[in-house]
Predicted model as a PDB file, atoms N, CA, C, CB and O in Angstrom, pLDDT in the B-factor column:
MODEL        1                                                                  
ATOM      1  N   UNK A   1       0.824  -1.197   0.000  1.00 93.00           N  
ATOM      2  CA  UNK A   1       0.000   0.000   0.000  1.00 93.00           C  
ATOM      3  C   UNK A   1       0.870   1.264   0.000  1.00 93.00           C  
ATOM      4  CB  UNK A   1      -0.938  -0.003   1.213  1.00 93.00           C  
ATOM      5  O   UNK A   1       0.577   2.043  -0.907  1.00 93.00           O  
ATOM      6  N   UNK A   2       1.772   1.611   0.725  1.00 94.00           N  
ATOM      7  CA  UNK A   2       2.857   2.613   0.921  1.00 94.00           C  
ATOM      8  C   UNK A   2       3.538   2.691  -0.548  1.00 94.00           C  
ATOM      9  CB  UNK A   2       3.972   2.133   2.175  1.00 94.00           C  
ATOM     10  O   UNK A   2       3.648   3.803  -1.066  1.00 94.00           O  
ATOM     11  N   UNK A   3       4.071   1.349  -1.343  1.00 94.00           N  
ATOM     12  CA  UNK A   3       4.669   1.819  -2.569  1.00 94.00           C  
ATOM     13  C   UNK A   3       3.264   2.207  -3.233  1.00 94.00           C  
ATOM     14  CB  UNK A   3       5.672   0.641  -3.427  1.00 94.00           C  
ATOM     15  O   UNK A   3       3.352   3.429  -3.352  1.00 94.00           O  
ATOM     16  N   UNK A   4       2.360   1.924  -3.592  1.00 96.00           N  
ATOM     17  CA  UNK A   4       0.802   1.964  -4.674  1.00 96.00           C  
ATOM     18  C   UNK A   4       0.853   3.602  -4.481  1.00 96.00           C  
ATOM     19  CB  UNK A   4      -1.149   0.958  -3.905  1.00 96.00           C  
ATOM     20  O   UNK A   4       0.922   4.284  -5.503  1.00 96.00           O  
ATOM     21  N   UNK A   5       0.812   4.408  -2.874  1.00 96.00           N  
ATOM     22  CA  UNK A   5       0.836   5.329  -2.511  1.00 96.00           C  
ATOM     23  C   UNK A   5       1.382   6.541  -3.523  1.00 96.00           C  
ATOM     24  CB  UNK A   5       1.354   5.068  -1.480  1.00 96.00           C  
ATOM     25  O   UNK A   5       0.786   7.384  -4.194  1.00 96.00           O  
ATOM     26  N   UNK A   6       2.644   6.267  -3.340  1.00 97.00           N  
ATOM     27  CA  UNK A   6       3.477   6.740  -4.245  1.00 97.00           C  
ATOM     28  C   UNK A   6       3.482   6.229  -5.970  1.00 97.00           C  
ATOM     29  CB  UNK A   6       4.693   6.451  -3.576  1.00 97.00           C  
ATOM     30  O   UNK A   6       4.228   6.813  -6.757  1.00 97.00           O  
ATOM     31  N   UNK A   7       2.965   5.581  -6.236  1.00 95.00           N  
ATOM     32  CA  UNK A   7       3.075   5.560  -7.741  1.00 95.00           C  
ATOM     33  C   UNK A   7       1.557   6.012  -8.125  1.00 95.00           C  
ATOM     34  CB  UNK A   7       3.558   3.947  -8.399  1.00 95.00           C  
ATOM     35  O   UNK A   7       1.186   6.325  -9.256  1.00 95.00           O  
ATOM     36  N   UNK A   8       0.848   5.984  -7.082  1.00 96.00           N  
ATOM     37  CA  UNK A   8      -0.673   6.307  -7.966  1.00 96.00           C  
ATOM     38  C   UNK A   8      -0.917   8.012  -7.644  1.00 96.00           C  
ATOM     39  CB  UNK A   8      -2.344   5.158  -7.176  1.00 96.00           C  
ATOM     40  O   UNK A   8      -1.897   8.634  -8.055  1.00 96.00           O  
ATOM     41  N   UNK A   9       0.175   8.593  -6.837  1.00 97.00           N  
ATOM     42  CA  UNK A   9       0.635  10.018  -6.492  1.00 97.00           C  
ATOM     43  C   UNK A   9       0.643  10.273  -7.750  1.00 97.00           C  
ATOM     44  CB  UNK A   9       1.987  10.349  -5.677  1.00 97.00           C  
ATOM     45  O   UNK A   9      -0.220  10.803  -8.449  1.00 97.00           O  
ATOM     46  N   UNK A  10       1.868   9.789  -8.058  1.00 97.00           N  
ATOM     47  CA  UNK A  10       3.420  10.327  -8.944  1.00 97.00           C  
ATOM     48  C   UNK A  10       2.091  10.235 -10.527  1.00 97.00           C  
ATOM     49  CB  UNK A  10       5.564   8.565  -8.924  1.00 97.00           C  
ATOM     50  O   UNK A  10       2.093  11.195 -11.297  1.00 97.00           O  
ATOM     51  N   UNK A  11       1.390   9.386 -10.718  1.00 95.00           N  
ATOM     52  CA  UNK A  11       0.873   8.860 -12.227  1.00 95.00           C  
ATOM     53  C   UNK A  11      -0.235   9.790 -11.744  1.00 95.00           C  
ATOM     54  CB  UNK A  11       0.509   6.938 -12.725  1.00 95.00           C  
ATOM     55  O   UNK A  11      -0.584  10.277 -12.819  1.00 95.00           O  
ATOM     56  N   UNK A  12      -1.122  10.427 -10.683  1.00 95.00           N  
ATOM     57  CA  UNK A  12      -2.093  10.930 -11.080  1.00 95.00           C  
ATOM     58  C   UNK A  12      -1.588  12.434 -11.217  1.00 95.00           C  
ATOM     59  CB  UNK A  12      -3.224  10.597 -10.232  1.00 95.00           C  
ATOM     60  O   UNK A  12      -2.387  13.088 -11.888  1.00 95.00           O  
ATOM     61  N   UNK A  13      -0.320  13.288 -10.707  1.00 97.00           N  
ATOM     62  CA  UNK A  13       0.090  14.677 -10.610  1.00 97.00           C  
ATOM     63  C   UNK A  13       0.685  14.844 -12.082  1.00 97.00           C  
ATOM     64  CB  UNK A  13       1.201  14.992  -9.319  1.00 97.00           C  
ATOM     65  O   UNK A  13       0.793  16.043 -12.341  1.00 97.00           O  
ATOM     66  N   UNK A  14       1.202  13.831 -13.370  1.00 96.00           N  
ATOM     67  CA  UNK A  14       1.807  13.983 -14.141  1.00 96.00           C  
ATOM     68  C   UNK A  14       0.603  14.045 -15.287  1.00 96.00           C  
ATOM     69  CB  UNK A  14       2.874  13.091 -14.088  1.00 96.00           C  
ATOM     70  O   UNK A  14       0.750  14.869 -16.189  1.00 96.00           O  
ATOM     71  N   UNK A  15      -0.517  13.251 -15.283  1.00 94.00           N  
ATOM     72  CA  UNK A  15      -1.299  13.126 -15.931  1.00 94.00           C  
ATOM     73  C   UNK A  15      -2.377  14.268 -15.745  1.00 94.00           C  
ATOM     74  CB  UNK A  15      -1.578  11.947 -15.800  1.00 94.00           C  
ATOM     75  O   UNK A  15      -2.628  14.872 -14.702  1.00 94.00           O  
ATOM     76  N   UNK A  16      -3.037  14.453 -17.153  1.00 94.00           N  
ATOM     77  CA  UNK A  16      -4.258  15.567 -17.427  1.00 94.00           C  
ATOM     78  C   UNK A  16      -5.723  14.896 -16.992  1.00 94.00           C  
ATOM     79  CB  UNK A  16      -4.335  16.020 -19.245  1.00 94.00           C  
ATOM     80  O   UNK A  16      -6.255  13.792 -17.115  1.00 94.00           O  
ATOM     81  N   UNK A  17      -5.949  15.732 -16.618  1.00 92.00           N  
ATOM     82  CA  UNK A  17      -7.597  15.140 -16.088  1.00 92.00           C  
ATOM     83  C   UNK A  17      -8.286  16.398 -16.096  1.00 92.00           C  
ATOM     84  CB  UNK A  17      -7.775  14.345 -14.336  1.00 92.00           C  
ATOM     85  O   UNK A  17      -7.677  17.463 -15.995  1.00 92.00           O  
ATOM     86  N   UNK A  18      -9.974  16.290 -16.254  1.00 94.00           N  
ATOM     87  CA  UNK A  18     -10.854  17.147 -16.774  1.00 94.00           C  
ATOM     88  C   UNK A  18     -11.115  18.356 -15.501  1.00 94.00           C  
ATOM     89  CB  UNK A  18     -12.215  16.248 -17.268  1.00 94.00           C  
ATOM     90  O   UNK A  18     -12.032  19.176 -15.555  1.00 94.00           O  
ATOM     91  N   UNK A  19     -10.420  18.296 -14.716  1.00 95.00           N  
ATOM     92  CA  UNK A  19     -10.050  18.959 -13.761  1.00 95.00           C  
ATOM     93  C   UNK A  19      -8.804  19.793 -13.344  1.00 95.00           C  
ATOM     94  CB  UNK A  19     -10.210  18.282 -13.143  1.00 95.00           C  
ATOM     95  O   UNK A  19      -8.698  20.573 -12.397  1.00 95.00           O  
ATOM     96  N   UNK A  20      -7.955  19.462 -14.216  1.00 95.00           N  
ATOM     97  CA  UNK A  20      -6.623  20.136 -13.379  1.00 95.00           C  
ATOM     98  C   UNK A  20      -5.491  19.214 -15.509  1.00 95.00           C  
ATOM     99  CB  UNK A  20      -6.091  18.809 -10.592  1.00 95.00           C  
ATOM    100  O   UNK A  20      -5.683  18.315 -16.327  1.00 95.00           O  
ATOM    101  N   UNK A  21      -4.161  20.695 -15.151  1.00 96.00           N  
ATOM    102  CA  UNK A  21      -3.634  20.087 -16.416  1.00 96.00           C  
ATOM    103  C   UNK A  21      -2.626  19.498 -15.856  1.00 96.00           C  
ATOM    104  CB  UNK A  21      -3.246  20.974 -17.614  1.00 96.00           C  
ATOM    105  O   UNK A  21      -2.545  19.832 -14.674  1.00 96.00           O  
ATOM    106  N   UNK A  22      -1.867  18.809 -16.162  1.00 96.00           N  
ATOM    107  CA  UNK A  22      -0.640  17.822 -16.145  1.00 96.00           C  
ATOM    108  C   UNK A  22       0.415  18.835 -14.937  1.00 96.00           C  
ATOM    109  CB  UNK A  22       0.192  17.567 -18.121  1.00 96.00           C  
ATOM    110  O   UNK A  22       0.564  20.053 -15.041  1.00 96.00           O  
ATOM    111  N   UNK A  23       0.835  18.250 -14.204  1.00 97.00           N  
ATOM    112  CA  UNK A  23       2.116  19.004 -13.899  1.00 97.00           C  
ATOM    113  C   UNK A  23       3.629  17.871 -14.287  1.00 97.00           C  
ATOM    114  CB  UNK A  23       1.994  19.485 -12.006  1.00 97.00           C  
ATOM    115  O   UNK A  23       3.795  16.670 -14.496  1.00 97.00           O  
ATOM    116  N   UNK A  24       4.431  19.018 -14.223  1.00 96.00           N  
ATOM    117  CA  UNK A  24       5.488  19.168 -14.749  1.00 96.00           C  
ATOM    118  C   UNK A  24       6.210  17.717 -13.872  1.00 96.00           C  
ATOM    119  CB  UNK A  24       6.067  20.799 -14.565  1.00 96.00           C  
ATOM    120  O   UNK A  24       5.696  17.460 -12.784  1.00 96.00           O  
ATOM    121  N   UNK A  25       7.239  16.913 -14.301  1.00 96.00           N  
ATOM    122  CA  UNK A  25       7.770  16.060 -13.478  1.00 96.00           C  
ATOM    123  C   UNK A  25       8.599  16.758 -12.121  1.00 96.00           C  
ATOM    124  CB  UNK A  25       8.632  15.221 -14.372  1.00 96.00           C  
ATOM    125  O   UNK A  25       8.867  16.108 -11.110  1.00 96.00           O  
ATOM    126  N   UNK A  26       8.895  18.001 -12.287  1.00 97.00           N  
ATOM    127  CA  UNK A  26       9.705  18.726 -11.024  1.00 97.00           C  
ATOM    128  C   UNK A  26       8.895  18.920 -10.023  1.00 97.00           C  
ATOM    129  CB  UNK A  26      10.322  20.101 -11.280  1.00 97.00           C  
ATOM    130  O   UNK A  26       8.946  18.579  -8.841  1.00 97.00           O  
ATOM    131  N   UNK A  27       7.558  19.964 -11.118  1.00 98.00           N  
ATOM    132  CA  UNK A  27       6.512  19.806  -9.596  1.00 98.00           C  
ATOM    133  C   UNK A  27       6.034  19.061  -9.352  1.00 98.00           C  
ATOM    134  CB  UNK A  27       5.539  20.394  -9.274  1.00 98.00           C  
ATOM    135  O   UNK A  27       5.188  19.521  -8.585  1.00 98.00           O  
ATOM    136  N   UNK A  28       5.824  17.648  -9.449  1.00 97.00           N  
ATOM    137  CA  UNK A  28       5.087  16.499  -9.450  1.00 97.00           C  
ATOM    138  C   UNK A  28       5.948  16.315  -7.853  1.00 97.00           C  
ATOM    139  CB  UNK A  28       5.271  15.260 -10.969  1.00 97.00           C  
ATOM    140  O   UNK A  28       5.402  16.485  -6.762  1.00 97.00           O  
ATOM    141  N   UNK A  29       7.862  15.807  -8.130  1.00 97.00           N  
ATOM    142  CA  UNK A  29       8.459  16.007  -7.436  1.00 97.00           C  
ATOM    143  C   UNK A  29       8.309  16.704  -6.285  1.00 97.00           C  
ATOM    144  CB  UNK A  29       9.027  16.204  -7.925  1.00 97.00           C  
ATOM    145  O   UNK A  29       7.786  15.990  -5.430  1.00 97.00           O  
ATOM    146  N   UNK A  30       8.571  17.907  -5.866  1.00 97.00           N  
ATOM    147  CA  UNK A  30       8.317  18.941  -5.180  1.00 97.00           C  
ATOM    148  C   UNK A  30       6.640  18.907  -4.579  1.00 97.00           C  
ATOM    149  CB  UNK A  30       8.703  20.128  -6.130  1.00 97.00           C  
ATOM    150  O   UNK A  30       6.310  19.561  -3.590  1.00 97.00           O  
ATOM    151  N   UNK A  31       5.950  18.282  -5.135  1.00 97.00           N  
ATOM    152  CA  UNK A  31       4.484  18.401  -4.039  1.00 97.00           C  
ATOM    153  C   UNK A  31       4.904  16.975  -3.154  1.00 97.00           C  
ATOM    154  CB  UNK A  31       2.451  18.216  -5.083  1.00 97.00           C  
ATOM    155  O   UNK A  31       4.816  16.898  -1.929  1.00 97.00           O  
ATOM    156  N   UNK A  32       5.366  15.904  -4.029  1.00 97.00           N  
ATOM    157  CA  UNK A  32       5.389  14.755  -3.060  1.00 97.00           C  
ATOM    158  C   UNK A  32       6.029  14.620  -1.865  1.00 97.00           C  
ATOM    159  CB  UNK A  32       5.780  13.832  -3.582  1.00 97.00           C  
ATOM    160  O   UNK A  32       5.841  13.782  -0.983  1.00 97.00           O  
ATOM    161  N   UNK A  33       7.397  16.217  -1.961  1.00 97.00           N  
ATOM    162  CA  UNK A  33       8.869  15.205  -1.123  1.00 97.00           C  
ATOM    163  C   UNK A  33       7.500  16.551   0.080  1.00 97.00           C  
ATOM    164  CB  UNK A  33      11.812  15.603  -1.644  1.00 97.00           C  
ATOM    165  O   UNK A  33       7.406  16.327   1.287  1.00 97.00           O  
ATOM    166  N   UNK A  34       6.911  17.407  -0.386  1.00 96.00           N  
ATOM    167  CA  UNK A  34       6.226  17.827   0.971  1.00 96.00           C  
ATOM    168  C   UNK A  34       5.642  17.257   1.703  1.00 96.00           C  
ATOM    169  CB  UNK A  34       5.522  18.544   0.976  1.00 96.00           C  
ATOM    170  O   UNK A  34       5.535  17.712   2.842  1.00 96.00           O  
ATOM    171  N   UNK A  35       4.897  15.776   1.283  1.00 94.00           N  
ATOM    172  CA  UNK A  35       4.174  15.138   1.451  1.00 94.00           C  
ATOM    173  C   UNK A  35       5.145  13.899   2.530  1.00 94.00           C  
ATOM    174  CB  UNK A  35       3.518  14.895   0.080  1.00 94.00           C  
ATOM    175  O   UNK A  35       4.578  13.391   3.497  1.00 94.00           O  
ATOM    176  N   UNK A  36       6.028  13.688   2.324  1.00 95.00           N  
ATOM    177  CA  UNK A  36       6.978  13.185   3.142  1.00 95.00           C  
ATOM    178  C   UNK A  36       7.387  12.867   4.409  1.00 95.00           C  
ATOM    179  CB  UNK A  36       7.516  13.578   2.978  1.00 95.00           C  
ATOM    180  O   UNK A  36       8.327  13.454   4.944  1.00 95.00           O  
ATOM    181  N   UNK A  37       6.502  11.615   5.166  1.00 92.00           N  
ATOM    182  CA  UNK A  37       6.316  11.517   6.490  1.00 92.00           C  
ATOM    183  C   UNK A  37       5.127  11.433   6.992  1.00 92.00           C  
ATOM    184  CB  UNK A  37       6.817  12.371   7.029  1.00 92.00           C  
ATOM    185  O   UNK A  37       4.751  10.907   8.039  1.00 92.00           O  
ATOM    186  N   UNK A  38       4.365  12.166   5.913  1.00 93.00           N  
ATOM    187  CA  UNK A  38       2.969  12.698   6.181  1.00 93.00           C  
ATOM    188  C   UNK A  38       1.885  11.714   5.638  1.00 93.00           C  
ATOM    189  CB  UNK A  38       2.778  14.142   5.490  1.00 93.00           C  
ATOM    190  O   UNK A  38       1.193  10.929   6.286  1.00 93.00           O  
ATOM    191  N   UNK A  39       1.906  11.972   4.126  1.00 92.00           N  
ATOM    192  CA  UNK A  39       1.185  11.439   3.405  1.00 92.00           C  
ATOM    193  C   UNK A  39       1.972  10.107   2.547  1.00 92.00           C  
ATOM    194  CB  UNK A  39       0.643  12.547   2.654  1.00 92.00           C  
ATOM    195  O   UNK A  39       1.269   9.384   1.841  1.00 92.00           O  
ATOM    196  N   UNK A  40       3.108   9.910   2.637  1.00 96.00           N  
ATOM    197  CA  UNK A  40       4.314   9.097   2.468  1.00 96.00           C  
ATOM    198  C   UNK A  40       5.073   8.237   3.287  1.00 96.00           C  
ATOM    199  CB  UNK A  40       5.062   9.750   2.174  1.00 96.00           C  
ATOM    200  O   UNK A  40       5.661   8.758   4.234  1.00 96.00           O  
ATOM    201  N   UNK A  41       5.165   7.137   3.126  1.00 96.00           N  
ATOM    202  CA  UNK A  41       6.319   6.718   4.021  1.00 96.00           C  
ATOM    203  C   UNK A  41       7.925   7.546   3.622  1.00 96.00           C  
ATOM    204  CB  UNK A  41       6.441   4.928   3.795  1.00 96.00           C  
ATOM    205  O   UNK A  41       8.186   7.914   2.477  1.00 96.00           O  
ATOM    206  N   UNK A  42       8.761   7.707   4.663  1.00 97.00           N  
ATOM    207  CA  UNK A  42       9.588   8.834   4.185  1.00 97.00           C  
ATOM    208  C   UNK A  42      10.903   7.738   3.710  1.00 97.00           C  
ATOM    209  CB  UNK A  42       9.965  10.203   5.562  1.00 97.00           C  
ATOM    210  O   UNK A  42      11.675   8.148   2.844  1.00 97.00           O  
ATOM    211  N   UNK A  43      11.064   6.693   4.157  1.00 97.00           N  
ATOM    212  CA  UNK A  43      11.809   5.649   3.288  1.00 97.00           C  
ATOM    213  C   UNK A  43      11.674   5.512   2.031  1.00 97.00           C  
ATOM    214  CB  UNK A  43      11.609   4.515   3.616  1.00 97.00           C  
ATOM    215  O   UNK A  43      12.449   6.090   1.269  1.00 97.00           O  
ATOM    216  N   UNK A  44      10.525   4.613   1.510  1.00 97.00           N  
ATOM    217  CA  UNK A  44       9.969   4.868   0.792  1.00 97.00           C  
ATOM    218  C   UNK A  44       9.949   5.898  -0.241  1.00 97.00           C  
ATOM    219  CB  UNK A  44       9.386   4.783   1.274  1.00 97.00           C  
ATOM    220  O   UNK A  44      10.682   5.986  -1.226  1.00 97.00           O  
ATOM    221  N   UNK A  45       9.063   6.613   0.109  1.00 97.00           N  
ATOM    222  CA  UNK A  45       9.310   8.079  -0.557  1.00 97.00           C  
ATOM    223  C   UNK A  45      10.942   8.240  -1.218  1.00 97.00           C  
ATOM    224  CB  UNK A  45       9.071   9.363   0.794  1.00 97.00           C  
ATOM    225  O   UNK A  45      11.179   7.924  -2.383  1.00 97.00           O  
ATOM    226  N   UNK A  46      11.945   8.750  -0.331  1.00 97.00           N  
ATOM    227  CA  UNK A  46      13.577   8.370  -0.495  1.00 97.00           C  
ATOM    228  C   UNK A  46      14.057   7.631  -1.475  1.00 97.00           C  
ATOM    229  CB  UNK A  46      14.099   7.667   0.540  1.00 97.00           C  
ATOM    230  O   UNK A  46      14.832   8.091  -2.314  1.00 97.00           O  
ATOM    231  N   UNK A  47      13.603   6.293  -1.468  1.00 97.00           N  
ATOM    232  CA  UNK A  47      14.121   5.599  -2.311  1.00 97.00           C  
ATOM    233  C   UNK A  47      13.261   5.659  -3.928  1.00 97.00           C  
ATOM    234  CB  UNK A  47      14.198   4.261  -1.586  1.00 97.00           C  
ATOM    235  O   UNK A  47      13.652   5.176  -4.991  1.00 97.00           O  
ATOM    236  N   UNK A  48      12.362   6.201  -3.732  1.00 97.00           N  
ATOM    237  CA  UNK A  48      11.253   7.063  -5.106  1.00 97.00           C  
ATOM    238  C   UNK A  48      12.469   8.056  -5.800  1.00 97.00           C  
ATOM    239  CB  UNK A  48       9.519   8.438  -4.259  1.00 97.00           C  
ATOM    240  O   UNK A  48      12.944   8.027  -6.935  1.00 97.00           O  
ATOM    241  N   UNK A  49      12.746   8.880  -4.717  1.00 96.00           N  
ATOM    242  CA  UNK A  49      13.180  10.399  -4.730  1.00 96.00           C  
ATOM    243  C   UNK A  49      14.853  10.152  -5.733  1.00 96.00           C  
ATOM    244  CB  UNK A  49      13.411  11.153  -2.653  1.00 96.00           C  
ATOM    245  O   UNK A  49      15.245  10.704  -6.761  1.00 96.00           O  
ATOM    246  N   UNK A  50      15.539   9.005  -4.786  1.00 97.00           N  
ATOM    247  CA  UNK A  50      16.831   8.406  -5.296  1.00 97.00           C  
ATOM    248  C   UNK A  50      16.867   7.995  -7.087  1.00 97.00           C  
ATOM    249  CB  UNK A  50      17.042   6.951  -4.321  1.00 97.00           C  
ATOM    250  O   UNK A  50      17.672   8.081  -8.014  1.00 97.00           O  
ATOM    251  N   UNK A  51      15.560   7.547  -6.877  1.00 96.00           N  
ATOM    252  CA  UNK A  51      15.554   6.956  -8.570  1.00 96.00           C  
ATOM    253  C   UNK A  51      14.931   7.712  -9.170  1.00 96.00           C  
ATOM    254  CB  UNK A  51      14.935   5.600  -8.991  1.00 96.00           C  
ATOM    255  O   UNK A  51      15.263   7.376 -10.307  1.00 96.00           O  
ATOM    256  N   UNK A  52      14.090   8.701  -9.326  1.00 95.00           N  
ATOM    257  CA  UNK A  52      13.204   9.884  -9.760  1.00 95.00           C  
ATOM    258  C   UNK A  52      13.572   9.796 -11.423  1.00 95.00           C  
ATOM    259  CB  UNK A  52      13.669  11.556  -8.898  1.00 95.00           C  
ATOM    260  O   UNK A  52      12.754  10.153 -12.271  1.00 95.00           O  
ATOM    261  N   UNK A  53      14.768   9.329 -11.723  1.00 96.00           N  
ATOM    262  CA  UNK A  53      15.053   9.434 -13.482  1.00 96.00           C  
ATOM    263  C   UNK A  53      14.356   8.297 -14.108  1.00 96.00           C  
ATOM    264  CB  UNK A  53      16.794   9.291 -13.996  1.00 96.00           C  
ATOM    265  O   UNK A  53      13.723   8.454 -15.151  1.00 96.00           O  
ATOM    266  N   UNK A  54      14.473   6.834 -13.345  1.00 96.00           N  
ATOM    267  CA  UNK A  54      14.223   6.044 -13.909  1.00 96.00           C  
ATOM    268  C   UNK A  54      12.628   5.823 -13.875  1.00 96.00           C  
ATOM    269  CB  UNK A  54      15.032   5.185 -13.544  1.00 96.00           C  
ATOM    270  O   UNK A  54      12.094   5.234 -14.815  1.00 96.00           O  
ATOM    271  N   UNK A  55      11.816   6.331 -12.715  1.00 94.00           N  
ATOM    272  CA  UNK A  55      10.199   6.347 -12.719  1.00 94.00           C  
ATOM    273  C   UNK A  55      10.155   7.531 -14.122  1.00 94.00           C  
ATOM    274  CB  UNK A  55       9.316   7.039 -10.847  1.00 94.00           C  
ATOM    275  O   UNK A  55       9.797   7.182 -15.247  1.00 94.00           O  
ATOM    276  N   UNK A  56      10.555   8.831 -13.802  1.00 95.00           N  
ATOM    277  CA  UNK A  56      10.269   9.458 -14.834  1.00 95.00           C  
ATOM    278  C   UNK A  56      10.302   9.111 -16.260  1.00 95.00           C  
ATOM    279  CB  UNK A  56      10.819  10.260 -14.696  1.00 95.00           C  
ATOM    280  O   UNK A  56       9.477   9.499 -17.088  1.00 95.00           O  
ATOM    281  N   UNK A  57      11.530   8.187 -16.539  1.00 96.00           N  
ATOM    282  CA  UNK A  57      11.276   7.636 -18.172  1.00 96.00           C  
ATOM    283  C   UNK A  57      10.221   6.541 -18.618  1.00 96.00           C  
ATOM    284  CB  UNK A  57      12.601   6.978 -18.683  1.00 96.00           C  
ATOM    285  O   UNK A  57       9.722   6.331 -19.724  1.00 96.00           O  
ATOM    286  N   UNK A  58      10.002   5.759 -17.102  1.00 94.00           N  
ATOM    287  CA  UNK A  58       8.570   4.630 -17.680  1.00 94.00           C  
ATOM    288  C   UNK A  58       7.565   5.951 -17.598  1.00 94.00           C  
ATOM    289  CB  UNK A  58       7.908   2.868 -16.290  1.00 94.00           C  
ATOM    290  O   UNK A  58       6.769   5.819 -18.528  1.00 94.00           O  
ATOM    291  N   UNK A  59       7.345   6.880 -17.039  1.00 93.00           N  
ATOM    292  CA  UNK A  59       6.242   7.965 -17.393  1.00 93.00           C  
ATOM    293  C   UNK A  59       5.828   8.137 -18.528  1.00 93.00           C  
ATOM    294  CB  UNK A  59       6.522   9.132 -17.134  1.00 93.00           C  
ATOM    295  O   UNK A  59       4.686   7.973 -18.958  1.00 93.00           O  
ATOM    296  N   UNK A  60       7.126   8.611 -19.260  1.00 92.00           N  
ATOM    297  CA  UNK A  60       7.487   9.263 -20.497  1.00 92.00           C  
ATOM    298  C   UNK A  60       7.130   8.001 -21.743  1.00 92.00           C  
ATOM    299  CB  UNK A  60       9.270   9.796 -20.395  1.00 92.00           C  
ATOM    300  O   UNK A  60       6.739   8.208 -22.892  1.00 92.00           O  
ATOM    301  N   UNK A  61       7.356   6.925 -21.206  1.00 93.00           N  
ATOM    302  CA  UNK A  61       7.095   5.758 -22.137  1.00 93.00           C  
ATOM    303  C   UNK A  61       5.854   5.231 -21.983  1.00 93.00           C  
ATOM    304  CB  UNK A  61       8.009   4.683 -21.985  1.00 93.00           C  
ATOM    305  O   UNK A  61       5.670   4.205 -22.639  1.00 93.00           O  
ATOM    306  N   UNK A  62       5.016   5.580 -21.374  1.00 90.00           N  
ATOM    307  CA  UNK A  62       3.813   5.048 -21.272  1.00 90.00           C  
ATOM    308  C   UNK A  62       2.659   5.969 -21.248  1.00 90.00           C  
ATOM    309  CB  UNK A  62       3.815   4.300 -20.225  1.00 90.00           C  
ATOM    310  O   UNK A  62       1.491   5.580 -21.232  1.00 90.00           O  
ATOM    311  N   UNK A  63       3.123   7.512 -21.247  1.00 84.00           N  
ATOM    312  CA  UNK A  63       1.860   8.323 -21.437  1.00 84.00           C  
ATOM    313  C   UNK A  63       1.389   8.108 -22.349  1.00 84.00           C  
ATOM    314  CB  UNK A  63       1.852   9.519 -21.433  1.00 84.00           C  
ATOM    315  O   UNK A  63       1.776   7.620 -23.410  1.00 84.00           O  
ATOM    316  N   UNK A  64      -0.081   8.694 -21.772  1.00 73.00           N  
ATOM    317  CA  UNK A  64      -1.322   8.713 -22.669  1.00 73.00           C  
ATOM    318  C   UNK A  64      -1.137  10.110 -23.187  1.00 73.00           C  
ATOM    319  CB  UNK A  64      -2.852   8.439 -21.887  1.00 73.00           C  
ATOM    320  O   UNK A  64      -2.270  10.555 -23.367  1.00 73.00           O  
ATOM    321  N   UNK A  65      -0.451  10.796 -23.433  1.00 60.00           N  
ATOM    322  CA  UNK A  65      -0.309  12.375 -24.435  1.00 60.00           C  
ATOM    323  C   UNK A  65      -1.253  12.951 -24.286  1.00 60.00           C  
ATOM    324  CB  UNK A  65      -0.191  12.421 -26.001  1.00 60.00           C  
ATOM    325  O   UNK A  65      -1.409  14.037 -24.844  1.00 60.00           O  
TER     326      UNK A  65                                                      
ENDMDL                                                                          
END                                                                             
């Protein structure tokens, strides 16, 4: 549940919805690491934060545009 946490974060802040437009992978970044402890496990989170290039390119390879 703690990793799902973080990836269904990270996939819903990058993606467009009829509500709100896409944010940027930095701010996507930057709302989560606030979230950190809180709304995150902060391990977790960390080890997200550590790899941040390699989540970002399955992003990039799997958006819906």
């Amino acid at each position: 549940a703690r990793l799902m946490a973080i990836a269904d974060v990270y996939d819903a802040l990058l993606s467009k919805r009829c509500y709100k437009e896409a944010f940027s992978h930095e701010k996507a970044l930057s709302i989560m690491a606030e979230g950190k402890g809180q709304h995150f496990d902060p391990v977790m989170l960390q080890v997200f934060l550590d790899n941040e290039p390699v989540f970002f390119a399955i992003a990039e390879k799997y958006n819906d545009g």
